[in-house]
N, C-alpha and C positions, 0 to 999 in steps of 0.2 A: 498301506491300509491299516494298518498299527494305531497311526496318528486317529484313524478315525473311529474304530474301537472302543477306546480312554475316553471319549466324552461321554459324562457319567450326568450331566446339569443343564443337558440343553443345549448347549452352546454349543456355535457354527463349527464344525469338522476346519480342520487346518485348509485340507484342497478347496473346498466352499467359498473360505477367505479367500483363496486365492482366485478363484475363478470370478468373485465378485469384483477385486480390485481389477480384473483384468477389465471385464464390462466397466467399471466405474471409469477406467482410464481410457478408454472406447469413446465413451459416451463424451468425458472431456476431451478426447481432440476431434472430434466430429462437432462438438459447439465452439471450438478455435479455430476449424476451417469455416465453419458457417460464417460465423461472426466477422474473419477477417474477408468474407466475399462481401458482405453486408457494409462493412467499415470502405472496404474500397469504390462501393459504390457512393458511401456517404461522401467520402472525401470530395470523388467529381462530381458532387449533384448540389451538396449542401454549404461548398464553400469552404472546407477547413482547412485548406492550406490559406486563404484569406485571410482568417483567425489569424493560425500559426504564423503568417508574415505583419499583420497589422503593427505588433510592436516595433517590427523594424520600421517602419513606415512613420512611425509616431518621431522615432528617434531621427531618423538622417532624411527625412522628408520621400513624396510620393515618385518624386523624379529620379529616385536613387531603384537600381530593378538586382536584383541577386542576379549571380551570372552561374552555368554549367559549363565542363567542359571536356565533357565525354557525351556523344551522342545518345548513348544510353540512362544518361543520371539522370531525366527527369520521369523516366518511364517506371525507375527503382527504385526510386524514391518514393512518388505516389505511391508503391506499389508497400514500400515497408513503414508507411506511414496509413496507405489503411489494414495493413497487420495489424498494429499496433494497435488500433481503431478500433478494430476486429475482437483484439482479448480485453481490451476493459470492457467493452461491451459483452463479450463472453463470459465476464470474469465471477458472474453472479451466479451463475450456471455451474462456473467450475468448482467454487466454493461450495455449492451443494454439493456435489459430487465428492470432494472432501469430507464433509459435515456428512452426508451420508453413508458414507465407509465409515469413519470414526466414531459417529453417536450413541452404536451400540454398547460402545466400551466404559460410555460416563455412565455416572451419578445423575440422578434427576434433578439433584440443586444442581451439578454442573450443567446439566443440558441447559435449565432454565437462566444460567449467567453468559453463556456463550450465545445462545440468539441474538438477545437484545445487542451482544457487544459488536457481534458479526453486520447487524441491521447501522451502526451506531458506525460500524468503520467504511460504508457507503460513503456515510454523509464527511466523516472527515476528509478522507480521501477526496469527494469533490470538495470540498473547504479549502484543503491543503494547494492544490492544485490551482482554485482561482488567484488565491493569495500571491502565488508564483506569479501567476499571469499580470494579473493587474498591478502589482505588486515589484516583487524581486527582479523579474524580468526585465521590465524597461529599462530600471535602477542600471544594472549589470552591463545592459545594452550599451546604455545613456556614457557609462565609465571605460568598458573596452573598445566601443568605435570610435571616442576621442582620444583615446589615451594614444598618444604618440602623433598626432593629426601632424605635427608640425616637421615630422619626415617621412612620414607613409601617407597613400591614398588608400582610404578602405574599401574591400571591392570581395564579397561577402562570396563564397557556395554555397549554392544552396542547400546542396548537400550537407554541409557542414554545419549550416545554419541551424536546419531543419535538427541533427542530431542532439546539437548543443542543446536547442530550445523544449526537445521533446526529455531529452535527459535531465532537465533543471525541474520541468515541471513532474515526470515522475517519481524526481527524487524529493521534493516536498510532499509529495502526497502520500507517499511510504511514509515519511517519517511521520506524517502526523497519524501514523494510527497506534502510537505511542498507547496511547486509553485501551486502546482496544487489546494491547498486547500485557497489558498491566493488567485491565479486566479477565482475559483469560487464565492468567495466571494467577491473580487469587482467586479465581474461583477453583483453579486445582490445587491452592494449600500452599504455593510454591515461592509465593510473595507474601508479604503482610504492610501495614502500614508503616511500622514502628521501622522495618527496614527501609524503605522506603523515603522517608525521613531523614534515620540517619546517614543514607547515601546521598542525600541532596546536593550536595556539594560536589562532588561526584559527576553527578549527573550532570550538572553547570558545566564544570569542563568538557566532558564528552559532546556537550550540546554545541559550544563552542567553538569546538575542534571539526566536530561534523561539517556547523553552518560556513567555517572558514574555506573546509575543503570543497563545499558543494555552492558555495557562492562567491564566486572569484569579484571582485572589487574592492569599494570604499568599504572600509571594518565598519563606520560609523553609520552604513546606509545599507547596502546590501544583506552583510552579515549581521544585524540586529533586524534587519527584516526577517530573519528565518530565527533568532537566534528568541524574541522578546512570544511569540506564540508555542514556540515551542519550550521554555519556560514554562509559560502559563500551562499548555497541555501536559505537562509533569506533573504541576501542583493540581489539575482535576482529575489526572491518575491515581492522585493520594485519596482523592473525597471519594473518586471511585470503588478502590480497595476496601476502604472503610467500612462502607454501605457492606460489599459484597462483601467482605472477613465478617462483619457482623451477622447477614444472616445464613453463613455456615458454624458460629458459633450458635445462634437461636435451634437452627434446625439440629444438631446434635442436641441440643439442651431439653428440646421438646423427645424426638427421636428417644435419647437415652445412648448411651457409648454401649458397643453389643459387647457380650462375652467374652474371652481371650478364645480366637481359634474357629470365633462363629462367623458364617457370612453373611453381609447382610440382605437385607429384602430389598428389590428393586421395588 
């Protein structure tokens, strides 16, 4: 009871914190169960293993079928693919839940940089993701089910299939929230352009190295499919920063830098 005594400013008692995070983290796995009831029903009603197979279909033709070979894999399959389903669809939900535990603790310029960036990593994230699809996937497909034709017959799990294909596409969709994780960070001070810059080269490699390991094929097809956007979404991580380093310089400027010792007004 100590801890909660000392609060001299208002602010939430230490056990309070905790009792919030505990609802907050409530509230997110009750929209992870929901969502993944919801997902699994999408999957058998709406077609998305259809989707998720099309590229194969595109590649080795419609007469070519994925094969199981446990009585139970396609029951578990469905079943951890509309999970999956379940938490991006959740995922909006639980990112509140996030942003709502933490908001207390920012700045008002911070709140007002993290919205728009949080709203802005949706839309990459689906970007990132179709790109895979239509995109890197086939390529990859097109390269590992010929590759060796002329002493194997290729004869797919589904299971496996299904893992490979879901692992490719949310591993582009992470990465491209590259902006989003640049935007956050300068708007808490923690990045600036000028670094940014002069890490670029830097960053080429790591991009490189990433799109090599997450996109197994031709270096000159695959790996420059992942390799030439995410590039690009580096260089509008820089015009990003910029904007936003500029108007936390303006708002101090207007603002005024407070006293040695003083704290400021929310």
């Amino acid at each position: 009871m100590a801890i909660l005594t000392r609060n001299s400013r208002g602010e939430m008692p230490f056990l309070d914190h905790l009792e919030e995070l505990r609802w907050r983290i409530l509230w997110g796995l009750l929209a992870a169960v929901v969502g993944s009831v919801v997902g699994y029903v999408l999957v058998l009603q709406f077609g998305v293993l259809e989707i998720l197979i099309s590229p194969f279909y595109d590649v080795m033709g419609v007469e070519e079928r994925l094969v199981f070979l446990s009585p139970t894999e396609p029951f578990f399959l469905l079943l951890r693919i509309g999970i999956l389903t379940g938490l991006v669809l959740a995922s909006p939900i639980l990112v509140y839940q996030i942003w709502a535990f933490l908001s207390p603790a920012l700045e008002r310029h911070e709140k007002r940089a993290i919205i728009p960036a949080l709203c802005l990593g949706v839309f990459l994230f689906a970007g990132g993701v179709l790109i895979s699809y239509y995109m890197a996937l086939p390529m990859t497909l097109r390269f590992l089910l010929f590759f060796g034709t002329e002493y194997f017959d290729p004869m797919l799990r589904a299971g496996e299939y299904f893992g490979f294909v879901t692992k490719l596409l949310m591993a582009f969709g992470v990465l491209f929230e590259l902006p989003v994780v640049i935007m956050i960070l300068s708007a808490l001070g923690l990045v600036t352009p000028v670094f940014l810059r002069t890490k670029r080269r830097h960053a080429i490699v790591i991009i490189t190295i990433l799109a090599a390991l997450l996109s197994p094929g031709d270096v000159f097809t695959v790996t420059a499919a992942m390799m030439v956007p995410m590039v690009a979404l580096y260089e509008f991580s820089i015009l990003l920063s910029v904007v936003i380093t500029g108007r936390r310089r303006r708002a101090r400027t207007i603002g005024g830098d407070p006293p040695d010792g003083s704290v400021e007004a929310e």
